[in-house]
C-alpha positions as CSV (number, residue, x, y, z in Angstrom):
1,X,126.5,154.7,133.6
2,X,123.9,155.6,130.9
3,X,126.4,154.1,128.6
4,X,126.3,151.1,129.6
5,X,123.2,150.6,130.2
6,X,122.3,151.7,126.4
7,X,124.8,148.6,125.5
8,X,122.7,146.6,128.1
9,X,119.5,147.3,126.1
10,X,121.3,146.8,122.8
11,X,122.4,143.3,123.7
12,X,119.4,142.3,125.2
13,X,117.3,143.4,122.5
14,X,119.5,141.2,120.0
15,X,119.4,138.0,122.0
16,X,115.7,138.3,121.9
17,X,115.3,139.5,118.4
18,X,117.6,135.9,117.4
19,X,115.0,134.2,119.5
20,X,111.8,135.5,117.8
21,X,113.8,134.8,114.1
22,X,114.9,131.6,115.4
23,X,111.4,130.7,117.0
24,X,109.4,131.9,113.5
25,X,111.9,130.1,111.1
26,X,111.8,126.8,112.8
27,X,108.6,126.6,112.6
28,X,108.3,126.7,108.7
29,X,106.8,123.2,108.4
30,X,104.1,122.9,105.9
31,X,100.7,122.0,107.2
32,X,97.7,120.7,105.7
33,X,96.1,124.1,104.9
34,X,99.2,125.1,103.1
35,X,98.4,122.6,100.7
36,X,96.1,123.8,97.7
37,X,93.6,122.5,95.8
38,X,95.6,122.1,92.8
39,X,98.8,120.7,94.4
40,X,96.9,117.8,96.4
41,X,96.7,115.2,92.6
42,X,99.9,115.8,92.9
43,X,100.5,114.7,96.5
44,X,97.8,111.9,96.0
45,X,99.9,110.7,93.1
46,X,103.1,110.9,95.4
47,X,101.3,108.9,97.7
48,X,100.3,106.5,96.0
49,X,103.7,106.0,94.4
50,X,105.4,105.3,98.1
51,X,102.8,103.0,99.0
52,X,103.6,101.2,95.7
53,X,106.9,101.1,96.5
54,X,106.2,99.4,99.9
55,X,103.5,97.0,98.5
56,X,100.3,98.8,98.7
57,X,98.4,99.0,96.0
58,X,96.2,102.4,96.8
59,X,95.4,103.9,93.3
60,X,96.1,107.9,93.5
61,X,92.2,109.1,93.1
62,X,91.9,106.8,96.5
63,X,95.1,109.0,98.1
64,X,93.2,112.0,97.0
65,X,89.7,111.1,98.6
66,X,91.5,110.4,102.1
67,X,93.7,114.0,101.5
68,X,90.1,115.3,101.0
69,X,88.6,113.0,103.9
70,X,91.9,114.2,106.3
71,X,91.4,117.9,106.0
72,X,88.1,117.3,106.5
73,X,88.7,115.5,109.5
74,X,90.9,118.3,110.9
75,X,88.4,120.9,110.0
76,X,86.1,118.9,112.6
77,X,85.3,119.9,116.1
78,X,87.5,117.5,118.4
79,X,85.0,114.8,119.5
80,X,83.2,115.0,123.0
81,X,83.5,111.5,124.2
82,X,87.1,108.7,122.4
83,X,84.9,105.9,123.9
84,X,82.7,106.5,120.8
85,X,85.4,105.7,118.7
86,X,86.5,102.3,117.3
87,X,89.6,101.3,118.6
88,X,92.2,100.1,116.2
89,X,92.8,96.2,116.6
90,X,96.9,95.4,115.9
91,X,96.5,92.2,115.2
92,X,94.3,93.5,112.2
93,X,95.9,93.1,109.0
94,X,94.6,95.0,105.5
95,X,95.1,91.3,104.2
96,X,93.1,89.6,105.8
97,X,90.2,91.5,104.2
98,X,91.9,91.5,100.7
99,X,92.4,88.0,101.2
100,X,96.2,87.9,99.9
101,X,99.0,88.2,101.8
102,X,100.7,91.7,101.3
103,X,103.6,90.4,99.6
104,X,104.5,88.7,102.8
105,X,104.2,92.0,104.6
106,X,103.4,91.5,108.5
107,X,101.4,93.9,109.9
């Protein structure tokens, strides 16, 4: 009876082993602190490439101030109270600040 009890263990142990690899490796996402100083140019510049691509014009030292901005963000306590925030109007288009019209974009 030992002996199967040893095999018990043995497959047990291997299920859960797979499920701790499996658990650790799918979590391999980069996140913002992964990011160094010296590789987030380069992620501005990528940045401001896409939104180039889509019609924004964001010029890459701008991509790099809200990277800077962001983390800073994150770095932040939570805030105490959302009411004190400003709450995003949809109907709000960048646009209608700029004053042209996006390319036709809607918002």
């Amino acid at each position: 009876m030992t002996a199967e009890f040893n095999w018990w263990l043995l497959i047990v142990g291997l299920v859960i082993g797979a499920g701790l690899v499996w658990f650790v490796v799918m979590d391999g996402r980069r996140r913002d602190v992964d990011v160094d100083e010296t590789e987030r140019p380069r992620e501005a510049a990528w940045l401001s490439a896409i939104l180039a691509d889509e019609g924004w014009d964001v010029p890459a030292d701008a991509a790099d101030r809200m990277l800077v901005l962001h983390r800073d963000y994150l770095a932040a306590p939570p805030p105490d109270d959302d009411a004190a925030w400003p709450t995003p109007d949809p109907e709000a288009r960048a646009s209608a600040v700029s004053g042209d019209d996006r390319i036709g974009r809607d918002a």
